[in-house]
C-alpha positions as CSV (number, residue, x, y, z in Angstrom):
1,X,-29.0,-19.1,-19.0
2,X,-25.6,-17.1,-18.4
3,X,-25.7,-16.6,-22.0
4,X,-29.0,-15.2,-21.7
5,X,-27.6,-12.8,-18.4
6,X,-24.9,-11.5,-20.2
7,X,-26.8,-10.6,-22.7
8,X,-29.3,-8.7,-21.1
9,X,-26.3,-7.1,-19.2
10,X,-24.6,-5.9,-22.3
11,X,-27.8,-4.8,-23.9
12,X,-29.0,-2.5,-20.4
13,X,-25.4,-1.4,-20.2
14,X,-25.5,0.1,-23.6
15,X,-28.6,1.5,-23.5
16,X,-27.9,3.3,-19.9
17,X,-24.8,4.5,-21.4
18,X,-26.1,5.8,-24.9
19,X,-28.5,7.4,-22.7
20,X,-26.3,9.8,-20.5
21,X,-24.3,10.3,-23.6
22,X,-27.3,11.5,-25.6
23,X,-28.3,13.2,-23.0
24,X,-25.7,15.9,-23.0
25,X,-26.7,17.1,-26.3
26,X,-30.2,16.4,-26.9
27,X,-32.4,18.5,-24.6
28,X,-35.5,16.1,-24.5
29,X,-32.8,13.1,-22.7
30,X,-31.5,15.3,-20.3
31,X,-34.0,14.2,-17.5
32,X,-33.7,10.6,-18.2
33,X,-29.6,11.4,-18.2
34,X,-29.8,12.6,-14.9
35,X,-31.9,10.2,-13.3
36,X,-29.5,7.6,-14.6
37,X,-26.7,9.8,-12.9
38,X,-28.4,10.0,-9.9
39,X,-29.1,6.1,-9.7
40,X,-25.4,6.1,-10.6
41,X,-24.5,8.2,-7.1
42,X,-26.7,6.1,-5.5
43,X,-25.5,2.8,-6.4
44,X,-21.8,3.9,-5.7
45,X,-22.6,5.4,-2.1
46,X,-24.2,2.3,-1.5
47,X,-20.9,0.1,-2.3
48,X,-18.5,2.3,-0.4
49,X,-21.0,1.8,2.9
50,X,-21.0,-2.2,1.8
51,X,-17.3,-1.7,2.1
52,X,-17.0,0.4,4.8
53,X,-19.2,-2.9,7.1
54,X,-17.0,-5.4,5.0
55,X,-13.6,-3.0,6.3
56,X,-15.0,-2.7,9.9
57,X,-16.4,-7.0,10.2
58,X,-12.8,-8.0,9.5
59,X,-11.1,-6.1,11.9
60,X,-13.7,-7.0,14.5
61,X,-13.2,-10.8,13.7
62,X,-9.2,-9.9,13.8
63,X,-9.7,-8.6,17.4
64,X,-12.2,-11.3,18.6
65,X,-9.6,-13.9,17.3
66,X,-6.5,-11.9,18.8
67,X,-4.8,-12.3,15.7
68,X,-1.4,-10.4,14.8
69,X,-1.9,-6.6,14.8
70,X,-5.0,-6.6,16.4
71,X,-3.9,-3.6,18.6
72,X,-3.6,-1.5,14.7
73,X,-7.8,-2.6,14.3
74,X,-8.9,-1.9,17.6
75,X,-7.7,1.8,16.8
76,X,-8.6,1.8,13.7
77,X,-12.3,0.5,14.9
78,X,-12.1,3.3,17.8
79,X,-11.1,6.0,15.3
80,X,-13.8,4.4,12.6
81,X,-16.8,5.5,15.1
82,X,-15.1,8.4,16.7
83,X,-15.2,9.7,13.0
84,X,-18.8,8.4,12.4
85,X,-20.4,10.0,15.9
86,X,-18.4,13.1,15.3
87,X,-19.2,14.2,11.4
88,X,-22.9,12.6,12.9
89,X,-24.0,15.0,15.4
90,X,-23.9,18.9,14.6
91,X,-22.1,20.1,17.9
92,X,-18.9,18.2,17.3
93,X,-17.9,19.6,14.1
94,X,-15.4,21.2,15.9
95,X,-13.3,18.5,16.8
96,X,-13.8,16.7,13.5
97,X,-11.5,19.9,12.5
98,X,-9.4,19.0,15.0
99,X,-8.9,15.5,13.7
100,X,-8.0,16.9,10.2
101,X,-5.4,19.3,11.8
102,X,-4.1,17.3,14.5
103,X,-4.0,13.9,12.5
104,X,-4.7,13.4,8.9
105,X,-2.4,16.3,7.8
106,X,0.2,15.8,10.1
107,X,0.3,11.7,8.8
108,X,-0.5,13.2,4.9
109,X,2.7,15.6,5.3
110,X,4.6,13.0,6.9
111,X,4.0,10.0,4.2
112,X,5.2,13.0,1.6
113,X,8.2,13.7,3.2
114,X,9.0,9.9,3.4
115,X,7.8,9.9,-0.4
116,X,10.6,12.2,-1.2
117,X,13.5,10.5,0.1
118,X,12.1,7.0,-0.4
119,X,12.3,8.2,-4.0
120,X,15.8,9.6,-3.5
121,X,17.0,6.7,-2.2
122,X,15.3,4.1,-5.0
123,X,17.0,6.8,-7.4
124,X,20.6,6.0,-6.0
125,X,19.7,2.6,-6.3
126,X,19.0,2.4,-9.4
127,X,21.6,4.0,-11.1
128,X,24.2,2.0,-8.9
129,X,23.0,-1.0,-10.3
130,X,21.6,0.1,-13.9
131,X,23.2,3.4,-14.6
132,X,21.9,5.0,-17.5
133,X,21.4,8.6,-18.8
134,X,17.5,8.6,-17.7
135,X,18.2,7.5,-13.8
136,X,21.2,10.7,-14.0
137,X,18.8,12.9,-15.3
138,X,15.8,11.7,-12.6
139,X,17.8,12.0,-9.8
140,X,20.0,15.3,-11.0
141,X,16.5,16.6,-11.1
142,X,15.0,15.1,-8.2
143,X,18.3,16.6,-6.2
144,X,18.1,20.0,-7.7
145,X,14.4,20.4,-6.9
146,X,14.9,19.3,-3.3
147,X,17.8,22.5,-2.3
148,X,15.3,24.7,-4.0
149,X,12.2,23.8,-1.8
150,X,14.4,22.9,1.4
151,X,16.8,26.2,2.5
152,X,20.5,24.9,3.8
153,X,20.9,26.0,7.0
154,X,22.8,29.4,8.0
155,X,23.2,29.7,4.0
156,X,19.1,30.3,3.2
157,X,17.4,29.7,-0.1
158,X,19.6,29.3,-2.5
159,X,19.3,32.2,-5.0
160,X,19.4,31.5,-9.0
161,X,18.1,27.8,-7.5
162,X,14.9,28.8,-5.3
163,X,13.9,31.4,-8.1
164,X,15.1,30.3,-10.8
165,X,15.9,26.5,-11.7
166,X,13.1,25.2,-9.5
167,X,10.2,26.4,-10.8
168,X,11.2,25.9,-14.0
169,X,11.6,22.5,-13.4
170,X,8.6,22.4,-11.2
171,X,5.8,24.6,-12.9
172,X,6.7,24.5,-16.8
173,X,8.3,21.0,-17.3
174,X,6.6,19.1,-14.4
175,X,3.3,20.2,-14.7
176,X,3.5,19.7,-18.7
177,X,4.2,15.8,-18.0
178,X,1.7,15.6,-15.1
179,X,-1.1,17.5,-18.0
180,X,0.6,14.9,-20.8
181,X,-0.5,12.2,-18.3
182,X,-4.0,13.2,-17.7
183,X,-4.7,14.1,-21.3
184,X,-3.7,10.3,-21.9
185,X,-6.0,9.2,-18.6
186,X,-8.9,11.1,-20.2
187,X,-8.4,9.7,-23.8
188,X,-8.0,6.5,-22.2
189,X,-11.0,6.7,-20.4
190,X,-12.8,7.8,-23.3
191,X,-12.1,5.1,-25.9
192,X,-12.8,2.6,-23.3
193,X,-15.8,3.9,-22.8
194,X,-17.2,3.9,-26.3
195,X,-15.4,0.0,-26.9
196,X,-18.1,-0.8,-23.8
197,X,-20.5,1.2,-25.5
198,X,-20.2,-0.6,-29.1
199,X,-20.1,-3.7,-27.2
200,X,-16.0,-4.6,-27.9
201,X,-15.7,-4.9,-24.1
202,X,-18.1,-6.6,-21.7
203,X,-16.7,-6.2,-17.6
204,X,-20.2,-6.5,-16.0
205,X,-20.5,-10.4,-16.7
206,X,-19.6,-10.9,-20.7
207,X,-16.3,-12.6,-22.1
């Protein structure tokens, strides 16, 4: 019988997925395609509201039990339907833009900022204990990059490295490794896609 299930899984899953891909070059499968897509939205809207009552039933059981750190899921529970009532109801939309201003970017430009010199610091780290030309190099760059973004006080931006070193570093070489890095995300993506496709791979219930 699981036999059976996994195979009628793989066989659907293939089908669905030749489908949408058909469907973006054959006119006459373009509906089907994007009722598939839609179903698609649907189904994935669906799990992020199962996870959203799964998120919100264990912090309630973590309060009702007085467990360690329930204070953090009360306020996250008060926050929770603050957020719901207030993107809910058409009059409050001003003060959900005051949550985004007044909280989520101030906490966003806070974790970066604690990104940087976490970084930093696991940079010095590293090359204390394993020095090597490639922990030099990351944190010589990591260094330079920070004076360019950050002025020194009563000196001011730093002229041949605010204008000239730092956005070479950040705008040619950076954002050619961060485009490297999606290109290999999207081919990636894609030849996993076609071994679940042909079959090779099974994640929805086959070995």
């Amino acid at each position: 019988m699981r036999q059976i299930f996994s195979i009628a899984n793989a066989v659907f899953a293939i089908s669905a997925g030749l489908i949408v891909l058909l469907g973006a070059f054959i006119p006459a499968a373009a509906s089907l395609r994007l009722l598939f897509l839609q179903w698609a939205v649907l189904l994935s809207g669906m799990a992020v509201l199962v996870g959203v009552a799964n998120l919100f039933s264990v912090h309630l059981q973590k309060i009702t039990r007085r467990k360690k750190g329930s204070l953090y899921s009360l306020i996250l529970l008060i926050f929770m339907i603050l957020s719901l009532l207030v993107s809910s109801v058409d009059s409050l939309q001003g003060i959900e833009q005051l949550f985004v201003d007044a909280i989520i970017v101030p906490v966003e430009t806070s974790l970066m900022a604690l990104l940087a010199v976490t970084l930093l610091y696991a940079s010095v780290r590293l090359l204390k204990k394993r020095p090597s030309l490639p922990s030099a190099l990351f944190l010589l760059t990591a260094f330079l990059v920070l004076l360019g973004i950050a002025p020194l006080p009563f000196i001011g931006p730093i002229p041949f490295l605010s204008d000239g070193l730092r956005p070479l570093l950040t705008d040619t070489l950076a954002s050619g490794g961060a485009r490297g890095i999606l290109i290999g995300v999207a081919l990636g993506a894609l030849f996993t896609g076609l071994r679940i496709l042909l079959g090779a791979d099974q994640p929805y219930g086959g070995k």
